[in-house]
Structure formats: structure tokens, C-alpha cells
LOSEDREN-188382 format. One line per field, with one value per residue (C-alpha): residue in one letter; z, y, x; residue number from 1. Coordinates in nm, 2 decimals, decimal comma, padded with zeros to 4 digits. Example, Ala and Ser with C-alpha at 12.3 -4.5 7.8 and 13.67 -1.06 7.14 Angstrom:
2
rest: (A S)
c3: (00,78 00,71)
c2: (-00,45 -00,11)
c1: (01,23 01,37)
nr: (1 2)
//
This chain:
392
rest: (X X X X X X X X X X X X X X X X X X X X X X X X X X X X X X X X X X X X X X X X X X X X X X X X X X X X X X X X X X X X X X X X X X X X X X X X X X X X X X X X X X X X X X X X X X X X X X X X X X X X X X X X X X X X X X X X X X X X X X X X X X X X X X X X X X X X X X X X X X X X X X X X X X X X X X X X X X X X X X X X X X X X X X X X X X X X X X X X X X X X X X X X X X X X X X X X X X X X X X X X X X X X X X X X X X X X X X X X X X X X X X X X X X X X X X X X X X X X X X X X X X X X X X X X X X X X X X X X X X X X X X X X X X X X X X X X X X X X X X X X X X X X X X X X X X X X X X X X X X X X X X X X X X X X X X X X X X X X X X X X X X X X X X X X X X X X X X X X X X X X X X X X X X X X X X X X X X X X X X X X X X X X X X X X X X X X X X X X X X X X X X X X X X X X X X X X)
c3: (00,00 -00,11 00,17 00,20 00,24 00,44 00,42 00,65 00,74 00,86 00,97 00,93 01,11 01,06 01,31 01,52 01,50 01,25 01,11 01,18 01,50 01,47 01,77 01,81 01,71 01,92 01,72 01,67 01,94 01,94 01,92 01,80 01,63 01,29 01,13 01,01 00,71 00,92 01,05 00,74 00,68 01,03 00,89 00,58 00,77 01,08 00,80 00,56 00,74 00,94 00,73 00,32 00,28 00,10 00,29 00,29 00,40 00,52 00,58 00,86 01,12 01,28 00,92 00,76 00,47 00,73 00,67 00,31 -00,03 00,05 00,32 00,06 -00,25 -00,01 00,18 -00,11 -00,32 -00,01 00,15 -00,23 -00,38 -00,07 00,04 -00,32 -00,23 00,02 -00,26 -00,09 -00,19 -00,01 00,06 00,26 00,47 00,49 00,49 00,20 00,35 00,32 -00,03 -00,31 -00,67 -00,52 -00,27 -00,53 -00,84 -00,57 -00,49 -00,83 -00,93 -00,72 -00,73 -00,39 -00,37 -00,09 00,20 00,28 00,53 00,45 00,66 00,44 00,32 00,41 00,69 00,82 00,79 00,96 01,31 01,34 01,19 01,30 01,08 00,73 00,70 00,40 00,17 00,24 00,22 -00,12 -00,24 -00,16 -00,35 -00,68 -00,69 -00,60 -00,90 -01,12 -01,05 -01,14 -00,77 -00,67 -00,35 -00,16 00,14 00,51 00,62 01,06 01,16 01,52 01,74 01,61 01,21 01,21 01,25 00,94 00,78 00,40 00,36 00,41 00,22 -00,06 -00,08 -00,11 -00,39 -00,58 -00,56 -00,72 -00,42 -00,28 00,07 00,35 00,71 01,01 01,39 01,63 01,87 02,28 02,30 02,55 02,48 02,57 02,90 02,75 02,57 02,48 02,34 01,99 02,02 01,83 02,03 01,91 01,89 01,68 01,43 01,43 01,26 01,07 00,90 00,80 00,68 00,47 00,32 00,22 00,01 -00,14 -00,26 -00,38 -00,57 -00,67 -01,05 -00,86 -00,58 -00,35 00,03 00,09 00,47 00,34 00,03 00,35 00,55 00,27 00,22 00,60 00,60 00,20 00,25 00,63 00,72 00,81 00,50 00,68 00,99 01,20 01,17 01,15 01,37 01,35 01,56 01,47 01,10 01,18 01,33 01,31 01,39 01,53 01,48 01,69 01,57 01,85 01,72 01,83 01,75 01,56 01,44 01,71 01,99 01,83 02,16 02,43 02,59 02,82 02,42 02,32 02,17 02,03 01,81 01,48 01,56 01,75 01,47 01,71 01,58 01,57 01,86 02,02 01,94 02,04 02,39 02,44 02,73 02,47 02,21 02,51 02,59 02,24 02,24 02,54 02,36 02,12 02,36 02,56 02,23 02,12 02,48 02,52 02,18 02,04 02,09 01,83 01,43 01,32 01,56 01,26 01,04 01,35 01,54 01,84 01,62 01,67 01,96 02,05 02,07 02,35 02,53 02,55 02,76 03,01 03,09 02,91 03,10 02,86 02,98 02,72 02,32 02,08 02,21 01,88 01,90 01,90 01,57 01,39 01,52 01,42 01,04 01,03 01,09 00,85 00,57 00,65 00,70 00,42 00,20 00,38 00,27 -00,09 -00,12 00,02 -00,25 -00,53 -00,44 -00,35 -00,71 -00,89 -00,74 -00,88 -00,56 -00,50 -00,86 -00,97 -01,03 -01,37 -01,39 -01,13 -01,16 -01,20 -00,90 -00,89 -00,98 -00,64 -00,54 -00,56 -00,27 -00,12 -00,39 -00,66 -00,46 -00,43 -00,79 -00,82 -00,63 -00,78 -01,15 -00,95)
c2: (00,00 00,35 00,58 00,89 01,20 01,48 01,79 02,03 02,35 02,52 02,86 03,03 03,38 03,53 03,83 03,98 04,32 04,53 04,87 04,94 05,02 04,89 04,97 04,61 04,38 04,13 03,99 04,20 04,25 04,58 04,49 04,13 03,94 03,88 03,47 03,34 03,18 02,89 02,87 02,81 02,51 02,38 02,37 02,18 01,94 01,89 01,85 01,63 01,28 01,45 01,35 01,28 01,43 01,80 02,09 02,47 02,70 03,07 03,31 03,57 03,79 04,06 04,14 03,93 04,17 04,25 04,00 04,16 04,02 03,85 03,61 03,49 03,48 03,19 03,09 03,03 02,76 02,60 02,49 02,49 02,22 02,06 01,96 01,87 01,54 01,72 01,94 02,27 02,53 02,91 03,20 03,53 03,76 04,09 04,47 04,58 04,89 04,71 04,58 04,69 04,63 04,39 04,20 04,19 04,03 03,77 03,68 03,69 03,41 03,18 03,27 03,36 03,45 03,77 03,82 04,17 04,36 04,65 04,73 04,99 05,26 05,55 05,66 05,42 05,19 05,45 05,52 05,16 05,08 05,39 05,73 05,66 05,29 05,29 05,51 05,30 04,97 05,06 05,21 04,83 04,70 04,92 04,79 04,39 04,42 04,61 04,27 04,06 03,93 03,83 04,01 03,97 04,15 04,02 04,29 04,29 04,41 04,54 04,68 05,05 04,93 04,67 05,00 05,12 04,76 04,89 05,17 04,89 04,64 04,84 04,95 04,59 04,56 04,89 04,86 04,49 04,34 04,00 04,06 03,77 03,91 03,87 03,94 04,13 03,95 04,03 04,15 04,00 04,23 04,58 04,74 04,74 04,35 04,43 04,85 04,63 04,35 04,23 04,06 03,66 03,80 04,12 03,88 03,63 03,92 04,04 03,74 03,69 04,04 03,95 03,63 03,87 04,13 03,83 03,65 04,04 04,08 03,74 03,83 04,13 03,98 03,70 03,70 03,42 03,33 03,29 03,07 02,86 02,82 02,69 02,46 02,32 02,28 02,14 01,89 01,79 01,92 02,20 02,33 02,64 02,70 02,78 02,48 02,16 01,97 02,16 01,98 01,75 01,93 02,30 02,46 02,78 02,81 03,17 03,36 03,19 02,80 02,74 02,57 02,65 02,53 02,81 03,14 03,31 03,14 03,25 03,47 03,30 03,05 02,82 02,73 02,63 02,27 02,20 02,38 02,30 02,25 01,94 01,80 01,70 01,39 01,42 01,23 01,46 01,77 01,56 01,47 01,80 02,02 02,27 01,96 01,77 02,13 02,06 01,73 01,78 02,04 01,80 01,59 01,85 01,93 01,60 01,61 01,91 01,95 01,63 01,70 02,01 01,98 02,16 01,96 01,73 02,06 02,31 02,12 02,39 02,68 02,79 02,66 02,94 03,16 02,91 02,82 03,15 03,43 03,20 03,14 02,82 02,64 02,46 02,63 02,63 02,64 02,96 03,23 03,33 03,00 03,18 03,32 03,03 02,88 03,17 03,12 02,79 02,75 03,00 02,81 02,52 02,65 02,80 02,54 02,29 02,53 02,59 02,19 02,16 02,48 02,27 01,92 02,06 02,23 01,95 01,75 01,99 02,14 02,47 02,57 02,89 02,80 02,97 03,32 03,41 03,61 03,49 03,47 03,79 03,65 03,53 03,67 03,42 03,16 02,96 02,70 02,95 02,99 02,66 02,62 02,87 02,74 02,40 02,58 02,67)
c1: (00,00 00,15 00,21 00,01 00,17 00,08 00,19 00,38 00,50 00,78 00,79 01,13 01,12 01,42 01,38 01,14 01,27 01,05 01,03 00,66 00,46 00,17 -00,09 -00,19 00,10 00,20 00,47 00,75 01,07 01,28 01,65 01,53 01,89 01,90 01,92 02,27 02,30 02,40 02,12 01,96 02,23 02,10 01,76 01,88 02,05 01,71 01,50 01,72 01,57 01,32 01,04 00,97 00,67 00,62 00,70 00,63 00,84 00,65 00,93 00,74 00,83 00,85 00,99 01,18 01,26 01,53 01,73 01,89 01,90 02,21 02,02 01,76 02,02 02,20 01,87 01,63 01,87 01,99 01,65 01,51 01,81 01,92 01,55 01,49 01,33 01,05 00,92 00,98 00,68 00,77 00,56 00,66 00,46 00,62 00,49 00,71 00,86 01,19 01,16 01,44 01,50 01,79 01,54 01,25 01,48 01,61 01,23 01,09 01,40 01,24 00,83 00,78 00,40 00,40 00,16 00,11 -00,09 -00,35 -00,65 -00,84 -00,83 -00,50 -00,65 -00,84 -00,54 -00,28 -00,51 -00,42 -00,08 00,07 00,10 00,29 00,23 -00,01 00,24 00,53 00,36 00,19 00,54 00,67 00,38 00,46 00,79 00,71 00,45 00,70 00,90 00,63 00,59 00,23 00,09 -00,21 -00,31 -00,43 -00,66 -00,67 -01,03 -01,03 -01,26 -01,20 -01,20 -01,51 -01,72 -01,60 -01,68 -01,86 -01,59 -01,31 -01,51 -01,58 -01,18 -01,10 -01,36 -01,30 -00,92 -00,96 -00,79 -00,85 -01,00 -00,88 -00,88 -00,79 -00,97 -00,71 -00,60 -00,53 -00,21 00,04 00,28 00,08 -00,04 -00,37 -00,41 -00,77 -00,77 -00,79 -00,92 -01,23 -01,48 -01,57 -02,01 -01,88 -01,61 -01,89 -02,12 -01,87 -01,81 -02,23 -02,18 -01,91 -02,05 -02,37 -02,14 -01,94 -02,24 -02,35 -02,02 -01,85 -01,77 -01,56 -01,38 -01,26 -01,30 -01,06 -01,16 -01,52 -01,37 -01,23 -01,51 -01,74 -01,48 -01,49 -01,83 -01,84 -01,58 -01,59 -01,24 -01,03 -00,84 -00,64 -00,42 -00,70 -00,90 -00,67 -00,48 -00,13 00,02 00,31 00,25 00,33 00,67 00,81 01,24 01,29 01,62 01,83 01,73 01,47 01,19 00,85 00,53 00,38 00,55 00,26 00,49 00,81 01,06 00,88 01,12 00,86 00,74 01,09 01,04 01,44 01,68 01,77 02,14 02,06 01,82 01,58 01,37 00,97 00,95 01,23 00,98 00,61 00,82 00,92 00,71 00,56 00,51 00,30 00,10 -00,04 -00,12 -00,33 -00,52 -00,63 -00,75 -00,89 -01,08 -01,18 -01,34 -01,52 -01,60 -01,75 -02,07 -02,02 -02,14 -01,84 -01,59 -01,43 -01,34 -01,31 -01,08 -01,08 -00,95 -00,61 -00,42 -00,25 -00,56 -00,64 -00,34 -00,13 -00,33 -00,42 -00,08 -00,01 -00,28 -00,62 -00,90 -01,12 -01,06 -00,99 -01,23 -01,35 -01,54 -01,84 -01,78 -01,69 -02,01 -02,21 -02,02 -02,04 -02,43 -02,48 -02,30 -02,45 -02,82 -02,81 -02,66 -02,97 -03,22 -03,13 -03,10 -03,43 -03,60 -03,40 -03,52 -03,90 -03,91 -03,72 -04,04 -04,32 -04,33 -04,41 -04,47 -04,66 -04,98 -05,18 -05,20 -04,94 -04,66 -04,29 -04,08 -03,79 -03,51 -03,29 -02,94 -02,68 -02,64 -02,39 -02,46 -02,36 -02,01 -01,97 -01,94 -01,74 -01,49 -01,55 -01,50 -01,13)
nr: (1 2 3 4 5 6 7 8 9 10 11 12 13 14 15 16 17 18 19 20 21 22 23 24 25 26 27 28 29 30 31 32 33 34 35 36 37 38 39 40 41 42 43 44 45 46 47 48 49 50 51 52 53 54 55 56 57 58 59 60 61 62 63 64 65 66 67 68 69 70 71 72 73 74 75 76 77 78 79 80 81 82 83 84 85 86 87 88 89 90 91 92 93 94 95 96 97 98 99 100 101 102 103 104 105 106 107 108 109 110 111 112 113 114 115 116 117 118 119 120 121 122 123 124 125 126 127 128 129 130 131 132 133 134 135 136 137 138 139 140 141 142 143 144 145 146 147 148 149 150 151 152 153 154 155 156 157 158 159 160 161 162 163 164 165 166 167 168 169 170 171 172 173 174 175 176 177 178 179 180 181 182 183 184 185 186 187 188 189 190 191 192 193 194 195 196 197 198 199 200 201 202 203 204 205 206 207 208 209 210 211 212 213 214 215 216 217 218 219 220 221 222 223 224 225 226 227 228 229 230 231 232 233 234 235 236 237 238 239 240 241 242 243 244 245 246 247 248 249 250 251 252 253 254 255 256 257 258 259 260 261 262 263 264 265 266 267 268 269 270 271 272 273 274 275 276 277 278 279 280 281 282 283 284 285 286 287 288 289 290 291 292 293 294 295 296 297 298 299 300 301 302 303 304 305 306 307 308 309 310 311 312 313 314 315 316 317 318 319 320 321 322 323 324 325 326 327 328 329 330 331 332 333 334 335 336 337 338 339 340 341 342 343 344 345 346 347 348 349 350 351 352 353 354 355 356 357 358 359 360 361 362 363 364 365 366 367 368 369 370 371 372 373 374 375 376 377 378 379 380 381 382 383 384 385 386 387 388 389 390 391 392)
//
């Protein structure tokens, strides 16, 4: 019998530092080191016998733009040539302030799709990201295109922005940008972890608000998390980070070779699972106290959760969401629960009742009678995006 493969990621994250300020990042470290080259070697050779099945490598941050063209002109053929036999895809998420000519000829060489992160329109984006952001993110964005690089944007919705929810919407739509977003998070990093933060009842309304103008305008854009939930609920598992079981398939090696979890984890030592100068074994990294943590999420989840519909696709959300502000303790799943509920019933409410209207008129049910007039013409439904991603 042929051995299935399975997938998995590897987060490389060569700094935290980062030129922004954004009001509500948790993810960036003033005075962060940069990654050696070497390090990169000690990647190579962990992930040489590590495992043979295909591998994607995200480079993220802080910003790893940071690093120079000189780090991915040696970085990008040595993970790409000397991993060979895993198959290596690569993406990058970076805010482009740091992108040059130099930097964007060296990304282009090896097709590096780009992740980038725009919440609205200049103003509405600046109150949040902090003043000058939107110029000299778009000014990176210019010159990746000029490059023939392909960008898309994360937007981050917060408590302040999701008030502003059309405006941004219609940016995203008018601009002929694909829309995927992102709630903010608690910060564990600020005095005041929740000034931003976007409740799980107001993301969960968002989302249905979302779905609503996507259906509206599908021949114009592509609202990717909405893309992703259909495809939970259609196929009966978790397609994205949020909703799979990452653990065991998702790691992320912060500047200094320690290898974490998930990049979210990334500069905090109790979540230190190896280093990549020891090649730790998967075993070494599922043994490990942080590698343990995780695996009694899943089981806390496969407890507490399995009454749930959505539990097979859902998984809990992210585990990080769960597990970090309360201190490393399981407590309860990812907050935003609620809103993946409140998504995920939709979807699938939806998609029951258009089955139904179909069957019950494919039966000579509910057919106008003689003399009456013909029905208005329905806005598309969730059956209409599902072939359209099908079509995809």
C-alpha cells in the first residue's frame, strides 16, 4: 500500500525586530537578532531525514525583509536544492517597507508569492498601523509588481475598524484586491491587551456580513476566509491553519534556531520545543514540554467539543488563541469560537435550505400556479459559490 503524504510547514522567522509600530501587534521585538546563514544550513540538515513528505516553508516575522537580499540569494537555493526530495513550496509575509529592486529580483528568481498587510483605506489603515504605513507599504507593492511578484493583502479588523466595515469592504472591492482578514487579537505584549481587540459576537457578525457582500459581488472579488469556511463545512475538514490539527504538521524556527510550535509562539522561551542545531527527531519535538501542551489540547478538544457539528473541520480553532493568555494552561478552546459557530451554521443552514428549494421544485413542488406572476429572480447563494470554487 502507497504511503500517504501529508503535508507540512515550517515557519522560518528570521527576526522579530520590525520597522513598523503597529498599535496592536504582538509579534515584533525591538532589538530582535537577525538569522545566520548557518542557521539556514542547520535547517537543511534537521529536516534532511526529518520526514519525506512535501514541505512549505513561510518566511514571517517581525519582518523578515530584514534579513537583506544577500540572506535569501543563499537561503532560497539551499532549502530549495538541498531539500529537493520534500518538494519545498515558499511564501513570505512581509509589509514591503523594506523591499528593493535587489530583494525583489532575488524573490521573483524563485516565485515567492508575498503576503502583505493593508487594513483599508490611508486613513483608516494609519489610526491603526501607525502614521505613514499605508504610503510606504503601497510604495513596496509598486515595486514587487514592477518585479512581477504576486501580493495579496491580510486585512486585521479590530474593534475600532469593524465600525468602518462597507468603507473597508468596498476598498478591497473597488481597488480589485482579494479581501482575506484577520480578527485582532489580545495583545500579550501591551499594557492594554484588549484596546484592539475584536470581540468573538462582533467577528462572528462580521463574518455573516461579509458572506452577504461576497455572494453580492463574486464576478468582482474574492474574500478568501469565506472561500475557507465553505470549504470546511463542504468537504468535512479543516483546510487552513485555524482549523486543522497543526500539531506534529506545523513549526516555526525563530532567529536563533529554537523551534517552536507556531510562528505566534516565536521569543517566548517556556514554548521552546528544540533547536535546529541538535536536529531534534519528531519524537524529540512531540516529547518535548511545549510539544506535550499541544497534544493535550487536542484531547482536551476531542473532549469538550464532540458533541459540536463543526468539531471534525473546527478542530478547536487555533491553539495558540487558547493556550497563551491564560498562561499556558487549557482552559477552554480559541475564544473566537463563538464566531466560527455563528459562520459555520450559516453556511451550512443556508446550503440545507437551498437543497431543500431545489429538491422541492425539482419535485413539482411549489410551482406557480396559472395566472401568477414569475418569481424575482434570487441573489446568488452559497450553492452558486460553491461552484465557483468548484469551476477553480
Amino acid at each position: 500500500m502507497m504511503k500517504q503524504k501529508r503535508p507540512f510547514h515550517v515557519m522560518i522567522i528570521p527576526t522579530l525586530g520590525c520597522p513598523s509600530k503597529c498599535s496592536y501587534c504582538w509579534s515584533s521585538e525591538v532589538g530582535s537578532p537577525i538569522m545566520s546563514i548557518e542557521t539556514i544550513q542547520d535547517v537543511v540538515e534537521w529536516l534532511k531525514d526529518f520526514r519525506d513528505d512535501p514541505v512549505t516553508f513561510t518566511f514571517h516575522g517581525g519582518e523578515p525583509l530584514l534579513a537583506g537580499a544577500d540572506f535569501y540569494r543563499k537561503a532560497l537555493p539551499m532549502l530549495s536544492q538541498e531539500l529537493a526530495h520534500l518538494s519545498p513550496n515558499f511564501a513570505l509575509q512581509t509589509n514591503l517597507w523594506k523591499m528593493t529592486p535587489e530583494l525583489a529580483d532575488v524573490l521573483a528568481e524563485h516565485k515567492i508569492p508575498i503576503g502583505s498587510s493593508l487594513d483599508g483605506p490611508q486613513e483608516l489603515n494609519d489610526r491603526q498601523r501607525s502614521h505613514g504605513y499605508y504610503e510606504k507599504t503601497m510604495a513596496g507593492y509598486e515595486l514587487a509588481k514592477e518585479h512581477g511578484l504576486q501580493v495579496q493583502f491580510i486585512c486585521t479588523f479590530t474593534s475600532d475598524s469593524v465600525q468602518f466595515k462597507e468603507e473597508i469592504f468596498n476598498y478591497f472591492l473597488e481597488n480589485g484586491l482579494t479581501l482575506k482578514l484577520h480578527p485582532a487579537l489580545p495583545s500579550l505584549r501591551s499594557d492594554e491587551p484588549n484596546r484592539w481587540a475584536l470581540s468573538p459576537e462582533v467577528y462572528g457578525e462580521l463574518l455573516v456580513y461579509l458572506l452577504d457582500k461576497y455572494l453580492e459581488n463574486m464576478d468582482r472579488i474574492e474574500v478568501r476566509n469565506i472561500n475557507d469556511y465553505c470549504r470546511c463545512v463542504f468537504t468535512g475538514r479543516g483546510t487552513v491553519c485555524t482549523f486543522v490539527d497543526c500539531m506534529e504538521n506545523t513549526f516555526a524556527v525563530g532567529p536563533d534556531g529554537s523551534i517552536y510550535p507556531c510562528y505566534r509562539f516565536v521569543g517566548m522561551p517556556e514554548y521552546v520545543m528544540g533547536n535546529v542545531s541538535d536536529h531534534p527527531s519528531r519524537e524529540d519535538l512531540a516529547g518535548s514540554a511545549p510539544g506535550l501542551r499541544m497534544r493535550q489540547f487536542k484531547e482536551y478538544v476531542d473532549r469538550v467539543c464532540k458533541g459540536c457539528k463543526h468539531i471534525r473541520y473546527c478542530r478547536g480553532g487555533c491553539p495558540y488563541n487558547a493556550i497563551a493568555p491564560n498562561n499556558g494552561e487549557i482552559k477552554g478552546v480559541d475564544p473566537h469560537c463563538i464566531a466560527y459557530r455563528r459562520i459555520f451554521d450559516e453556511i451550512s443552514d443556508r446550503f440545507n435550505k437551498e437543497m431543500m428549494g431545489s429538491f422541492g421544485m425539482g419535485m413539482g413542488m411549489g410551482m406557480p400556479g396559472p395566472g401568477s406572476q414569475p418569481a424575482e429572480k434570487s441573489r446568488p447563494g452559497i450553492m452558486s459559490l460553491m461552484q465557483r470554487m468548484i469551476e477553480k
